[in-house]
N, C-alpha and C positions, 0 to 999 in steps of 0.2 A: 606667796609668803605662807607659812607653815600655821594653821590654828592651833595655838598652844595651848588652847582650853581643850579641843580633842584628843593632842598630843598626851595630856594629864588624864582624861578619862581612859587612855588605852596602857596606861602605866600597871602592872599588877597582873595583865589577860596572862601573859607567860607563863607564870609562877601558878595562875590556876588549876592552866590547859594539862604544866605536870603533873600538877596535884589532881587532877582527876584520871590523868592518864593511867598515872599507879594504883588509885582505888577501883578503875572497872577492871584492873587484873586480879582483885583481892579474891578470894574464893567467896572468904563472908559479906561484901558484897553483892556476886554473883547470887548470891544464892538467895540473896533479897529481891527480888523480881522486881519489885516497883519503883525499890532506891534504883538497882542496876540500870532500869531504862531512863527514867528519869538524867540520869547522872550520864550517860549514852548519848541523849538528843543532847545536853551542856555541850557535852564533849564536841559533838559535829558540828554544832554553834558557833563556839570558840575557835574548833578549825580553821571553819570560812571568813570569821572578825579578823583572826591573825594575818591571815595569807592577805588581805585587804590591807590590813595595819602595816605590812612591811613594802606590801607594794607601793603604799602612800609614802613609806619615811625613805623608803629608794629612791624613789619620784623627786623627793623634797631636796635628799641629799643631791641627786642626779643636776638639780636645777641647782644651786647653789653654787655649787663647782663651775655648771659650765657660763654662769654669772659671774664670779671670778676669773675665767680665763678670759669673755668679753674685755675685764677692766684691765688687765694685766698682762695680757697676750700681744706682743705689736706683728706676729706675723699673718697680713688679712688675711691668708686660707683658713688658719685657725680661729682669728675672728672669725671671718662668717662660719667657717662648720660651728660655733660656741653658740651663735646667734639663730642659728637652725633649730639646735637644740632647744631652745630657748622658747624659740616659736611654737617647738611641736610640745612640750613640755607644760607649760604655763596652763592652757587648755583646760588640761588631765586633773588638774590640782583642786579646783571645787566639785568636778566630777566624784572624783573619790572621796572626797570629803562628805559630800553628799550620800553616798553608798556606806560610807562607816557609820556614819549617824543614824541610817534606819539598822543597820546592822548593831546596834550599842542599843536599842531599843526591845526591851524583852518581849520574844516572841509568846503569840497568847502558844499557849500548853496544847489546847486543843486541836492545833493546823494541821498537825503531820497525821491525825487520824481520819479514819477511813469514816463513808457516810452511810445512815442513813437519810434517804431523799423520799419524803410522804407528797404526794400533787392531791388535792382534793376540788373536787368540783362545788361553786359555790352557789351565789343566788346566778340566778340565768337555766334553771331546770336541764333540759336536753344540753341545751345552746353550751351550758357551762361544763358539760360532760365533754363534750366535744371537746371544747378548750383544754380541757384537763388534759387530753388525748392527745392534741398539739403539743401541749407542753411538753409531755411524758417524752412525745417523740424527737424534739430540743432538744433536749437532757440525754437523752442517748445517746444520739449524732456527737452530742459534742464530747463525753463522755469520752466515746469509740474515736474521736480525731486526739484527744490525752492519752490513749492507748491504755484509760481504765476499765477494770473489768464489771459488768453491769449486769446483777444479775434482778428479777421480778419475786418479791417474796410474796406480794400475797394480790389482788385485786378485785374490782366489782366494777364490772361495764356495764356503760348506760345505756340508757333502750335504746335509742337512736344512733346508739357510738361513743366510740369513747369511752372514760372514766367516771366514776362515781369516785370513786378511791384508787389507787398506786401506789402501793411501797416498792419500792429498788433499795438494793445496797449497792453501794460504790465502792469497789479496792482500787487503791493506786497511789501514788504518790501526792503526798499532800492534797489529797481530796477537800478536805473540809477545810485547810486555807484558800480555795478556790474558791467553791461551791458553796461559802455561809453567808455571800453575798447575796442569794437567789430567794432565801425567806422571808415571806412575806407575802401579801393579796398580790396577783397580778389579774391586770383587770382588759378586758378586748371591746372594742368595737368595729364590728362589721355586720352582713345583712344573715342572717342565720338561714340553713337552708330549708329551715322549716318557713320561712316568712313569705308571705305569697303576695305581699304590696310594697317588699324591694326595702322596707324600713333599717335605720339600721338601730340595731341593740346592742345596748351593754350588759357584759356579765362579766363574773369572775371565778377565778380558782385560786385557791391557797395551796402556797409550798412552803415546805417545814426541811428544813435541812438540819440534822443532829446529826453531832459527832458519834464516833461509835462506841460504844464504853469496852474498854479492857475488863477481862474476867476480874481482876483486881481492881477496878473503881468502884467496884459497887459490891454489900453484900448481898446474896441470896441465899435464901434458906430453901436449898433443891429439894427437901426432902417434905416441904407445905407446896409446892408444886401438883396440882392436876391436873392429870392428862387424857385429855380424849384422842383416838383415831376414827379418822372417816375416810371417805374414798373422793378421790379428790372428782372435778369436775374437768369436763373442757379434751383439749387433745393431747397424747400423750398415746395413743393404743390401745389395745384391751386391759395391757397391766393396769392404769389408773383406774376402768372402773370395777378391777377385780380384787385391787387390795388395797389395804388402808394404808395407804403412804402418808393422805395429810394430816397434819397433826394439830390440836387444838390445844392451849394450855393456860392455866385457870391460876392467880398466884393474888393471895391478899396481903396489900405494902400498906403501911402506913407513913402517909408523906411528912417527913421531920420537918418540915415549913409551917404546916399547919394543924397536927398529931391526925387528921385525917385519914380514916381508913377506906381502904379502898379495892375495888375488883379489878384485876388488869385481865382481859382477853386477848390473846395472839391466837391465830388463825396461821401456818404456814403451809402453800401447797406447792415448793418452789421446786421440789424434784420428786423425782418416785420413789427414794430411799427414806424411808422412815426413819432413818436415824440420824440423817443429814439435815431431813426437817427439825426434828427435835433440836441440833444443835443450834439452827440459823433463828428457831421462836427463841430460843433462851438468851439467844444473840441480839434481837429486838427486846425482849424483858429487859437487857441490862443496860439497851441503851435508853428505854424510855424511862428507867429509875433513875440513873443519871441525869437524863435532861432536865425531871424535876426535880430532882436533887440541886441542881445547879442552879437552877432559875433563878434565884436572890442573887448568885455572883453573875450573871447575864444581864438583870435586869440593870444591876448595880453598872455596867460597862455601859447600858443601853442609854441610861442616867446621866453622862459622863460624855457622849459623843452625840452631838446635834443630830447628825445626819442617820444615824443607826448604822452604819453601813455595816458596821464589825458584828451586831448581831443578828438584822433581820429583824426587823420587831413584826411577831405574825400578824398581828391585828392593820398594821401600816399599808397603803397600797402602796407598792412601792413602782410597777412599772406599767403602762400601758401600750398598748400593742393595737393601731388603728388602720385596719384593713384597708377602706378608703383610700387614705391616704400615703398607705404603703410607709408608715412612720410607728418609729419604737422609742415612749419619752424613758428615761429613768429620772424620776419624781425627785428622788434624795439629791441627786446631782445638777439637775437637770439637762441634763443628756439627751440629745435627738439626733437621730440616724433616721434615714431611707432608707432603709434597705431590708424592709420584713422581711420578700422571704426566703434570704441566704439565713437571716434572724433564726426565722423558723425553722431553718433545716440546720442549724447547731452551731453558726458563726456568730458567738455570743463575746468570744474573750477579747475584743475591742472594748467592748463597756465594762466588762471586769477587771479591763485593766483601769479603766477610768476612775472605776470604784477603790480598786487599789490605791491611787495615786491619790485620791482624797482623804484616805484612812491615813497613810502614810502620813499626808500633810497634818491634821489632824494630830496623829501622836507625835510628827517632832514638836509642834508647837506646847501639846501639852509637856515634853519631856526637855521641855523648853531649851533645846538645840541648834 
């Protein structure tokens, strides 16, 4: 039977999907960059709700009919083929109902942008550099299994290995509706290979996943922008220690949360083209203005969902990782797998999908569907 309350929520999507179809052809539109994409993702939005919306009122019609020809049919090859249908049909109908409902539920603005991914090492000295190192090396693998592109914008390894610090940027599709599940403490226990009585320790590392901010999210004033060149460090050939490729840049924000002024330092030594670096620091400036720009409407969603899942809250631990025991909890869900370490080498989207499915749950109940 047909839900005639979703039937009424899908009344209108038509009329809109036109009405935006004719404004992304407008020139003055176009030529608004922010309205244009904005009004672009709607567009691809609506798309996919439609093509859902008619598959469902086919579906409904399809069952109906062949419910009718059960009652009214007396030839039984037509009965039973009516009653096939029937069978194979009925199934489908909370299925799709189910998929229009998350689909009717405004997607956060954020998802379809690209990442950046900060892993910092925490308390745990050595032990937690390491960790940091493991993680960094997760994040990749699994990255590289999404066939996103992953590049290292800036780092600082720990004496014994590993990270002290790791920024990466992530391009690809829908990165950060992925990947904004990952922020937050993650914390390990196993025997460290510094430990010489077998003990085992806890440590931890923090990961910050932020969306990437478009040149139009944010303003900057390029021209209060300072800029140093150095030579970067590390491998790369003679070029890296002959010329100044990397780039440092020096920029004072005042944060509208709190009128607070402030120093931002970016560090980029991610290619040997000096100009490439320049664009990719300006490219972490706008995402870090935005991230705290944003913070109040983060915090405000983080306020709103028990579980955090939809922001990460950094201070949260959110997962633990227990070498011993070859077991990985997620804290928010509480989630437990065996299976560190496929974990470890980047078969993470089992539990992201588990996180999905609670967020999901989560906002039909709030959009009380």
């Amino acid at each position: 039977m047909a839900n005639s309350t979703l039937l009424e929520r899908l009344d209108g999507l038509d009329a809109r999907f036109e009405e935006i179809g004719t404004l992304i052809t407008d020139p003055s539109v176009i030529a608004d960059q922010q309205r244009y994409v904005k009004l672009t993702k709607e567009y691809k939005s609506l798309e996919t709700l439609l093509k859902a919306a008619n598959d469902y009122k086919k579906t409904i019609t399809d069952l109906a009919d062949a419910k009718t020809l059960l009652e009214t049919e007396s030839d039984p090859d037509i009965k039973e083929m009516a009653k096939e249908e029937i069978d194979q049909l009925e199934p489908l109908i909370p299925k799709m109902e189910e998929e229009i409902k998350l689909l009717l539920i405004p997607e956060d603005p954020e998802d379809s942008k690209n990442v950046v991914l900060e892993i910092r090492g925490g308390t745990g000295g050595d032990e937690a550099a390491l960790f940091a190192g493991d993680l960094a090396r997760m994040y990749t693998r699994y990255c590289e299994s999404k066939g996103w592109n992953v590049q290292v914008s800036s780092m600082s390894e720990g004496a014994a290995g590993g990270y002290k610090e790791i920024v990466f940027s992530v391009t690809g599709d829908n990165v950060y509706g992925t990947m904004k599940y990952e922020s937050g403490v993650h914390r390990v226990q196993r025997v460290p290979v510094t430990e010489t009585q077998g003990r085992v320790h806890t440590s931890a590392a923090s990961v910050a996943v932020l969306p990437e901010a478009e040149p139009f999210d944010v303003h900057i004033n390029e021209g209060e922008i300072k800029w140093d060149t150095f030579r970067s460090g590390g491998a790369g050939g003679q070029n890296v220690n002959k010329v100044n490729s990397g780039v440092r840049l020096r920029y004072m924000w005042t944060n509208p949360n709190t009128g607070e002024q402030q120093e931002i330092l970016i560090e980029c030594t991610e290619t040997r083209d000096q100009p490439k670096n320049k664009e990719r620091a300006l490219a972490r400036l706008r995402t870090f203005i935005y991230d705290n720009e944003h913070k109040k409407y983060v915090d405000d969603i983080a306020s709103r969902r028990k579980t955090l899942v939809s922001t990460g809250d950094r201070s949260a631990k959110i997962r633990t990782y227990n070498y011993p025991q070859g077991r990985i909890t997620d804290h928010r869900i509480g989630y437990t797998i065996y299976n560190l370490p496929a974990f470890m080498d980047g078969d993470i989207q089992d539990c992201i999908d588990h996180l999905i499915v609670a967020e999901n749950a989560e906002k039909l109940k709030e959009a009380e569907l």
